[in-house]
C-alpha positions as CSV (number, residue, x, y, z in Angstrom):
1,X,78.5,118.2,148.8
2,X,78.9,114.5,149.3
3,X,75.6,113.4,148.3
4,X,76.1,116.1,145.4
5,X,79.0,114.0,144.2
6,X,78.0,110.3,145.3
7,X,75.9,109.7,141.9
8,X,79.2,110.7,139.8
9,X,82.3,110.9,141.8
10,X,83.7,107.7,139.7
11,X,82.9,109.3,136.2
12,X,84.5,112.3,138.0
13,X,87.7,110.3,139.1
14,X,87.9,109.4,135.4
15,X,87.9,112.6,133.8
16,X,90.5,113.7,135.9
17,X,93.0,110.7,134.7
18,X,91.6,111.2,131.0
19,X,92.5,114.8,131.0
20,X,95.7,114.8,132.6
21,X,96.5,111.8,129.4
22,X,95.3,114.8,127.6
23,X,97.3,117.1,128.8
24,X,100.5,115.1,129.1
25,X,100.3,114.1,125.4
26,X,99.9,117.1,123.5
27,X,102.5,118.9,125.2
28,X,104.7,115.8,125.0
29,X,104.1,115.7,121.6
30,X,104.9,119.2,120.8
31,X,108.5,118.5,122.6
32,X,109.0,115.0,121.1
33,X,108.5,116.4,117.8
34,X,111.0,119.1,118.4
35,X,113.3,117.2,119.7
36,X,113.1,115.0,116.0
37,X,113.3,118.2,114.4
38,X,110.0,118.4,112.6
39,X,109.2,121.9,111.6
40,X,107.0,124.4,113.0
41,X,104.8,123.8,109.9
42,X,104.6,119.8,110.4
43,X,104.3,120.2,113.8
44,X,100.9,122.8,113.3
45,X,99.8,120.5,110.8
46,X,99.8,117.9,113.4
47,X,97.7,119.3,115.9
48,X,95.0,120.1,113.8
49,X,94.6,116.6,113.4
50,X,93.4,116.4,116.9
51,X,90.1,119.4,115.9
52,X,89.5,117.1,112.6
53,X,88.7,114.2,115.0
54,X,87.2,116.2,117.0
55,X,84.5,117.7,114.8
56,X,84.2,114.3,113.0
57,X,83.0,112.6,116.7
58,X,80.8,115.5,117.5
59,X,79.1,114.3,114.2
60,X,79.3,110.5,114.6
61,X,79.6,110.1,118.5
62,X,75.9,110.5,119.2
63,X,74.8,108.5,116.7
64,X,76.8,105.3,118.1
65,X,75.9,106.1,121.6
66,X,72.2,105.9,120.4
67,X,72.9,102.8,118.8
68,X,74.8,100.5,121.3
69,X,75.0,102.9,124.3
70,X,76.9,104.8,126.8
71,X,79.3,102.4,128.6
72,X,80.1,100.4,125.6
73,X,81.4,103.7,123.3
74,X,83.0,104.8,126.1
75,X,85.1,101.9,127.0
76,X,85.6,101.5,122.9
77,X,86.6,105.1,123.2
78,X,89.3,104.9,125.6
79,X,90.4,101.6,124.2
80,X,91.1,103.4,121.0
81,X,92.6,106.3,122.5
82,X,95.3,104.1,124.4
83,X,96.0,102.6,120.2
84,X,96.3,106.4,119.3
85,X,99.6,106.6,121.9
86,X,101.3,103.6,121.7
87,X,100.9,104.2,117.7
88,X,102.8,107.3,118.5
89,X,105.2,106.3,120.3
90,X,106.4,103.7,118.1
91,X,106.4,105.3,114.5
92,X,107.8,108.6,115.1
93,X,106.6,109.4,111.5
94,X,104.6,112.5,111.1
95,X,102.5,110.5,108.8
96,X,101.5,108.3,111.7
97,X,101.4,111.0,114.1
98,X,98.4,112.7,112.0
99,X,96.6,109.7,112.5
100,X,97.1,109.2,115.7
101,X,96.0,112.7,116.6
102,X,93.1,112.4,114.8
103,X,91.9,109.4,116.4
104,X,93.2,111.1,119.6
105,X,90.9,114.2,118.6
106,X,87.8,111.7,117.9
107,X,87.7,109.4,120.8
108,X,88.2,111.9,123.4
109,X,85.9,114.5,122.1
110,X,83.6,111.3,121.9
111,X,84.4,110.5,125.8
112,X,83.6,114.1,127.2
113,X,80.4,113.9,124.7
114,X,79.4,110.4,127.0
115,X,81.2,112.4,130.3
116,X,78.7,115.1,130.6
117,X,75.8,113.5,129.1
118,X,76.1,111.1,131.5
119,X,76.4,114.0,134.7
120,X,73.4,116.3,132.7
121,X,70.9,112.4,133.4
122,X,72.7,112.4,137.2
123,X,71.4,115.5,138.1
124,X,68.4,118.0,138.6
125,X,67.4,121.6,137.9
126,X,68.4,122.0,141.4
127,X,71.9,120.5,141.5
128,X,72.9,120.9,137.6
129,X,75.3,124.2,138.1
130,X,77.0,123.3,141.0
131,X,78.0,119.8,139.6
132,X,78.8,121.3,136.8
133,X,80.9,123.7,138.4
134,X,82.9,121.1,140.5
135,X,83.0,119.0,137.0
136,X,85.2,122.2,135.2
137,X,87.1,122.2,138.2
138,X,88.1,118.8,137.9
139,X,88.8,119.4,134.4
140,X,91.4,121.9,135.4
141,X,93.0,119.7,137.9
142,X,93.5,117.0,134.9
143,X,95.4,119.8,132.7
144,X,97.4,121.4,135.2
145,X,98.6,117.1,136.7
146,X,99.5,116.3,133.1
147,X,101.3,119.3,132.8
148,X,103.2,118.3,136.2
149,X,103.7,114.8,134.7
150,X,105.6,116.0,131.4
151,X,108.5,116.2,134.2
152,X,109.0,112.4,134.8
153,X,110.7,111.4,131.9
154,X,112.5,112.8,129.5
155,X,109.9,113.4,125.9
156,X,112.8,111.3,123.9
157,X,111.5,108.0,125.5
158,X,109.1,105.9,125.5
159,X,107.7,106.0,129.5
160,X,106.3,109.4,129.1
161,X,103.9,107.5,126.5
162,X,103.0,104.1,128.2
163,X,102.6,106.8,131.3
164,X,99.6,108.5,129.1
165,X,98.6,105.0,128.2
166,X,98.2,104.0,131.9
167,X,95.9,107.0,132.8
168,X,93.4,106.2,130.1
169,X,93.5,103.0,130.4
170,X,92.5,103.3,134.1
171,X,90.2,106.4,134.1
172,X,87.5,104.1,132.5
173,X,87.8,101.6,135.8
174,X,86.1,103.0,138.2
175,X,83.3,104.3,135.4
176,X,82.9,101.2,134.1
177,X,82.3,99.0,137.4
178,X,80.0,101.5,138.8
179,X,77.8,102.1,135.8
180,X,74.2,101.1,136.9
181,X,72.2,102.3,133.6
182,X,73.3,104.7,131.6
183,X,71.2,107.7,130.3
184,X,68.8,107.3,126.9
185,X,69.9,109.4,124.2
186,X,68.4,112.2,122.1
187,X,69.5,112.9,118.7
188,X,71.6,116.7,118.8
189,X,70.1,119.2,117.2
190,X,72.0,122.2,115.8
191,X,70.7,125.6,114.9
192,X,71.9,126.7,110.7
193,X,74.8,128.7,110.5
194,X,72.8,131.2,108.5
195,X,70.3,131.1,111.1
196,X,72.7,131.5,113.6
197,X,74.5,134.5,112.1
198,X,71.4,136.3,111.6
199,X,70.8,135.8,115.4
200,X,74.1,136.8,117.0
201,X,77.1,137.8,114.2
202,X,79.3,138.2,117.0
203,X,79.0,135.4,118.8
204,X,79.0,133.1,115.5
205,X,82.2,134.9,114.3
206,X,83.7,135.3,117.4
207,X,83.6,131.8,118.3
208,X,85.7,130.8,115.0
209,X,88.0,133.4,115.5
210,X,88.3,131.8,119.4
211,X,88.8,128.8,118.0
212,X,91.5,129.6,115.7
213,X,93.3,131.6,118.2
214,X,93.1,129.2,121.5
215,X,93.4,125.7,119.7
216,X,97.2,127.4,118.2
217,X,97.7,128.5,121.5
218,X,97.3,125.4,123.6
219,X,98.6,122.7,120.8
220,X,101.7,124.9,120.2
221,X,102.6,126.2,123.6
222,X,105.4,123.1,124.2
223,X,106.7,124.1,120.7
224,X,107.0,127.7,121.0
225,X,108.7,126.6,124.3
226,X,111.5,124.5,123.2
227,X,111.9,126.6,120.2
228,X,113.0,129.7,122.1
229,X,115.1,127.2,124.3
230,X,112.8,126.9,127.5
231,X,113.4,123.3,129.2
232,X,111.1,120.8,130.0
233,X,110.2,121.9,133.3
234,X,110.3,125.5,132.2
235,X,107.8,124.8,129.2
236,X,105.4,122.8,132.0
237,X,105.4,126.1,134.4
238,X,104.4,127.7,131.7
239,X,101.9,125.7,130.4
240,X,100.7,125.5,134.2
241,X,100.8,129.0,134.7
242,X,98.5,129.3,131.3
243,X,95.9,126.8,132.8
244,X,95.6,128.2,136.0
245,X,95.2,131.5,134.7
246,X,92.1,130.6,133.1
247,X,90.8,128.8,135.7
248,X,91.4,131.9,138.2
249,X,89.6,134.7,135.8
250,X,87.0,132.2,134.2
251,X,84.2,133.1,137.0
252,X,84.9,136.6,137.8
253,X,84.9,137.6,134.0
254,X,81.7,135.8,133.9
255,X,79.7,137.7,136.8
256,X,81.1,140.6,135.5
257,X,79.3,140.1,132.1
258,X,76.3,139.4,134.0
259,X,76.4,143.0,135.7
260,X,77.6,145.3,132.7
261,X,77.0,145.2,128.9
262,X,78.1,142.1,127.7
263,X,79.7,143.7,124.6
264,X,81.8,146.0,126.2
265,X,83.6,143.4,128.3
266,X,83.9,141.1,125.5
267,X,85.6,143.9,123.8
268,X,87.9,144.9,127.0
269,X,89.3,141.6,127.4
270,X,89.7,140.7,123.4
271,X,92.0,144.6,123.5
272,X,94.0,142.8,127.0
273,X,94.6,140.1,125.7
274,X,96.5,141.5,122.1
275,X,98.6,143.8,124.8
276,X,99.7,140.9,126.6
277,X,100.3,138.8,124.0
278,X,102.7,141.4,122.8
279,X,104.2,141.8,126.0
280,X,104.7,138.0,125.8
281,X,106.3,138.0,122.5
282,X,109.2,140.6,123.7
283,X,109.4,138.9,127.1
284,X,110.2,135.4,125.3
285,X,113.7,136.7,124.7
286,X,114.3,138.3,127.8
287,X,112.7,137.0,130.7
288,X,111.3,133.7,131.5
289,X,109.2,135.2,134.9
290,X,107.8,138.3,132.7
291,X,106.8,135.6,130.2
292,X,105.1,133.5,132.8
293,X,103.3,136.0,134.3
294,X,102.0,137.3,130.6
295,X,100.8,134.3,130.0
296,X,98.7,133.6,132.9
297,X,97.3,137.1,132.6
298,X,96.9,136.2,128.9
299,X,94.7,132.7,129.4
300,X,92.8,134.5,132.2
301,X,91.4,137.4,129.6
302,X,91.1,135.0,126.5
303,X,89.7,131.7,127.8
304,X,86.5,133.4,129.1
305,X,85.9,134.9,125.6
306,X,84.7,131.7,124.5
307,X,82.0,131.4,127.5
308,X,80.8,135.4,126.7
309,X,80.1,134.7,123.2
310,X,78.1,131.7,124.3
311,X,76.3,133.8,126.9
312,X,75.8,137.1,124.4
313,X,74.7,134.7,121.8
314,X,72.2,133.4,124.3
315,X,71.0,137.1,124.6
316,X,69.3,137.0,121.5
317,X,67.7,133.0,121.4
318,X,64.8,131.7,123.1
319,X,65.2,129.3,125.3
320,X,64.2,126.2,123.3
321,X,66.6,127.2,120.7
322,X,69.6,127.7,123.4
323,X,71.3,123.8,123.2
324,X,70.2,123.5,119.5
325,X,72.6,127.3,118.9
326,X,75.0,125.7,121.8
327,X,76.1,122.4,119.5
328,X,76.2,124.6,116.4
329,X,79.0,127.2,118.4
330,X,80.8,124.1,119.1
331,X,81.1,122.9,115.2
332,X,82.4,126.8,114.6
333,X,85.1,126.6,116.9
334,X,85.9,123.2,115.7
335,X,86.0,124.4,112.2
336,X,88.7,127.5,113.2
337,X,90.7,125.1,115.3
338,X,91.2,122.8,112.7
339,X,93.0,125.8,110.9
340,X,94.9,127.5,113.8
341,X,97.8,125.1,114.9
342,X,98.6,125.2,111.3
343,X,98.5,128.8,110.5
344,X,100.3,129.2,113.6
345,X,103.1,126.8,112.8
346,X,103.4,128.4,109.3
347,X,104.0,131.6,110.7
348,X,106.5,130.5,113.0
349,X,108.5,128.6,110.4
350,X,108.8,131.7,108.0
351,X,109.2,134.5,111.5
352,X,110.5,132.5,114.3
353,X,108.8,131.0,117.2
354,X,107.9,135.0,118.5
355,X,104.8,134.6,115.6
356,X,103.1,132.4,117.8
357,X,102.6,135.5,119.9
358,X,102.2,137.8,117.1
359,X,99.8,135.2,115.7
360,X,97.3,135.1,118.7
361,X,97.8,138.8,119.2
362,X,96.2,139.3,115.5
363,X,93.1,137.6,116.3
364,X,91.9,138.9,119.1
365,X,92.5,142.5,117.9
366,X,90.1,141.2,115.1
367,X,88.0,140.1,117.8
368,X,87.8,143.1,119.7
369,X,87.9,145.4,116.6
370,X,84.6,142.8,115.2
371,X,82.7,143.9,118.2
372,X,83.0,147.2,118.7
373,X,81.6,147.1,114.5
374,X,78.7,145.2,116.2
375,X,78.5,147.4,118.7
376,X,77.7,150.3,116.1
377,X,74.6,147.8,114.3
378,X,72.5,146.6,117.0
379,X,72.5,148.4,120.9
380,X,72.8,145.9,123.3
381,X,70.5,144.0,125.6
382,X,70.1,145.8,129.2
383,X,72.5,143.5,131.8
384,X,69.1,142.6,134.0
385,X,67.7,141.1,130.5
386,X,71.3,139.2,129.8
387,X,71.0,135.1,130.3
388,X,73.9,134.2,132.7
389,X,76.8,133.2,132.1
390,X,78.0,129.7,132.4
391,X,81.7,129.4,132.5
392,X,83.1,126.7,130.2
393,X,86.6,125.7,128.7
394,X,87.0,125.7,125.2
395,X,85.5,122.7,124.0
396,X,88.6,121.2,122.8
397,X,88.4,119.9,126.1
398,X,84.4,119.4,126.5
399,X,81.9,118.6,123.9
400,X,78.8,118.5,125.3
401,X,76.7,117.3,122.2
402,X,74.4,115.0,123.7
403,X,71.3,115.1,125.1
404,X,69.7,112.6,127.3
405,X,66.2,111.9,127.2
406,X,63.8,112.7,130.3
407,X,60.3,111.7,130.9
């Protein structure tokens, strides 16, 4: 495992500090903006700043990495992203604060894009999955610290900020004094939409509906929290709990798809998790460990949705067309996240904060509903012909756009 890790343990070491940032900023936000009574409306609008920067870098990123390179968009990158929070913290002006998402949204999509190009060049056919593997993990740990961290200081100041400032200003350290050579870079190549649909309907329009629902659900958590009255620490356990429930479920969801039709499972845990997000929504009003425990249960069946739709989609391409289809899935689910903090925020302003439940439960019923439809117009590939599945967060949290060139 050591000589596994010894090529990348300091880009590694970095993406744990840059998510943690991450994570501590978009929940602080959420609660900062509470706290200076924006509404639920502003507030959505807000974070869908962050999926507007993030589809614009998956667009531009590459093309400035192929121009000037790795270490120098990265350190630009980060740079930037430390403007987007001390912005923040000093104009509390939602004006300013869409800006600052969105260049929040753009430079960090833009550093996971140069993140896991760089692991995909430090690694061979032989060590790829398990780096990859310990790489999501670390991801993980990043959320569930910055989550930990919203307890330090109270979101009216100003430390919980510079704090967010600090950890991306020193994740790109250690990247940046060991970087060698960085990879060569290919130009991305995306598979139509139209194409794309014609190959695999459900995993095109189940990614958008994914991304609508998850992007609401992670950039509004902090909100729904404080709105029903949760405090600080409570809305962090929560957030925590959320996290580590996808992490727990991600990889046996995903052999399990391996083993049975892909389909059906999809459909199972898109029908779980509209029960438990109604089970959520009632809990919010009466019991803060019922609520906890729903949502663990919840991010455990709904964050693996995203990897299945990848993997069914998969089922149907060939296998030069597979990263081509991959970049295209990750402009649809930055295309619904854009809109699902905001529809979510608008729905809680006219029915109270429960619609952010009611909201999520809505789309995954369309979810499961869409694929049993699907399930009608095309049988399904037998599970020894499915492609495996590789279990992946959302990408609000990876864009892996990039290709690096090999000999």
């Amino acid at each position: 495992m050591l000589a596994l890790l010894r090529p990348v343990w300091a880009l590694l070491l970095g993406i744990v500090l840059l998510m943690a940032g991450n994570g501590l900023l978009s929940s602080l936000l959420g609660l900062r903006g509470s706290l200076e009574d924006f509404s639920s409306t502003v507030m959505g609008g807000l974070m869908s700043g962050y999926y507007i920067g993030f589809l614009a870098s998956s667009l531009l990123t590459p093309r400035g990495v192929r121009s000037v390179g790795h270490i120098r968009i990265f350190a630009a990158l980060a740079a930037m992203a430390t403007v987007a929070v001390i912005l923040a913290s000093l104009f509390v002006y939602p004006a300013v604060w869409l800006l600052s998402r969105i260049i929040s949204g753009f430079c960090y999509a833009g550093l996971y894009v140069v993140a896991e190009s760089w692991i995909n060049d430090r690694s061979s056919n032989e060590t790829r999955g398990r780096l990859f593997s310990v790489y999501m993990l670390t991801q993980y740990a990043g959320l569930i610290g910055g989550q930990g961290l919203l307890n330090l200081f109270s979101p009216a100041g100003f430390e919980s900020f510079a704090l967010v400032a600090l950890l991306i200003s020193v994740a790109v350290v250690p990247t940046l004094l060991t970087a060698k050579q960085a990879p060569a870079v290919a130009a991305p190549r995306h598979v139509g939409l139209r194409q794309l649909y014609r190959i695999s309907p459900l995993g095109t329009i189940g990614t958008l509906a994914i991304g609508m629902a998850q992007s609401a659900f992670f950039s509004m958590g902090a909100i729904f929290g404080h709105r029903i009255g949760l405090t600080t620490e409570q809305v962090s356990l929560f957030l925590i709990a959320a996290i580590l429930g996808g992490a727990t479920l991600q990889w046996p969801i995903g052999r399990l798809s391996d083993k049975f039709d892909r389909r059906r499972l999809l459909t199972v845990a898109a029908f779980a998790s509209t029960v438990l997000a109604i089970v959520a929504m009632f809990a919010a009003s009466y019991s803060l460990p019922v609520l906890i425990v729903a949502a663990f249960l919840f991010a455990g069946t709904s964050m693996p949705l995203y990897s299945l739709c990848v993997a069914h989609t998969n089922d149907f391409l060939k296998p030069e067309q597979m990263v081509a289809a991959s970049g295209t899935l990750i402009l649809l689910y930055g295309i619904g996240a854009i809109g699902g903090p905001f529809t979510n925020g608008v729905l809680m302003e006219w029915l109270g904060p429960r619609a952010y439940w009611g909201y999520l439960a809505v789309g995954f019923l369309f979810l499961a509903f869409f694929a049993l439809y699907r399930m009608t117009r095309r049988p399904s590939p037998k599970p020894q012909e499915q492609q495996p599945t590789t279990p992946v967060i959302p990408p609000e949290a990876t864009a892996p756009l990039v290709e690096p060139v090999r000999d």
